[in-house]
C-alpha positions in Angstrom: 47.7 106.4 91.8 46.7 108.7 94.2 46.7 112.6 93.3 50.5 114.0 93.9 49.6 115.8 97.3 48.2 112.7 99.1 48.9 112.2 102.4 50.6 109.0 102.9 50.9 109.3 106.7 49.6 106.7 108.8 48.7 106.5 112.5 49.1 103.1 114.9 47.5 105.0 118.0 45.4 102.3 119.9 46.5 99.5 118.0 48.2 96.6 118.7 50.9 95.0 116.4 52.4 91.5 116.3 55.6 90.9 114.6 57.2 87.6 113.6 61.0 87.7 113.5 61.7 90.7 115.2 64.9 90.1 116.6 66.8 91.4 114.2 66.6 92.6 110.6 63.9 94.1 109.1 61.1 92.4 111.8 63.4 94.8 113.7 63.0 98.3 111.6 59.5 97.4 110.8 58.8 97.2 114.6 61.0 100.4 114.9 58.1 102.1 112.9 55.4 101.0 114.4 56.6 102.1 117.8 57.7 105.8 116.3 54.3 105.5 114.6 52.5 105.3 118.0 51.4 101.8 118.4 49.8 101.1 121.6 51.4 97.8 121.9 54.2 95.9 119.4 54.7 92.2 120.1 57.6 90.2 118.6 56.6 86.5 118.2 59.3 84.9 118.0 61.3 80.9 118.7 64.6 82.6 119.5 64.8 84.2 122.8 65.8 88.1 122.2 69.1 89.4 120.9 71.2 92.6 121.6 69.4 94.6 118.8 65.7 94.0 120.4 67.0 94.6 123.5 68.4 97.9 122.7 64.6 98.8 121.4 63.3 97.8 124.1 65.2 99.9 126.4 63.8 103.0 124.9 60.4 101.5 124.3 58.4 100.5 127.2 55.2 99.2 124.8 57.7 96.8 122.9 57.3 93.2 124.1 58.3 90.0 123.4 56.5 86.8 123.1 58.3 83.2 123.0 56.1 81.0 121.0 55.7 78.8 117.3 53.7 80.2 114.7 55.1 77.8 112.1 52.3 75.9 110.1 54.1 72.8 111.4 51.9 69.7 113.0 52.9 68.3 115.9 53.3 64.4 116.0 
């Protein structure tokens, strides 16, 4: 373990974040942090078009996006 006065702060400035299930839940608060955290850019990735909760984030975040598409391992017949 690091030494007791380690600094456990992180920064996101300049990057970009993808997030699967962020409509609700904790996809939600873990976008949530990476916005307060300075992100340049947090995607959700998501099936489900976007809920009251993610919109609500969005409204006060204008780098907060979301992105309708699959990422399931599933094969296509």
């Amino acid at each position: 373990m690091p030494a007791s006065d380690f600094s456990w702060q992180i920064t996101l400035a300049q990057k970009v974040v993808a997030i699967t299930g962020v409509n609700r839940g904790i996809g939600l608060g873990i976008a949530e942090v990476c916005l307060a955290n300075a992100a340049k850019m947090v995607y959700s990735l998501d099936m489900m078009e976007p809920v009251e909760e993610f919109e609500a984030l969005k409204k006060r975040f204008s780098n907060f996006q979301y992105l309708q598409t699959d990422v399931s391992l599933r094969r296509k017949a």
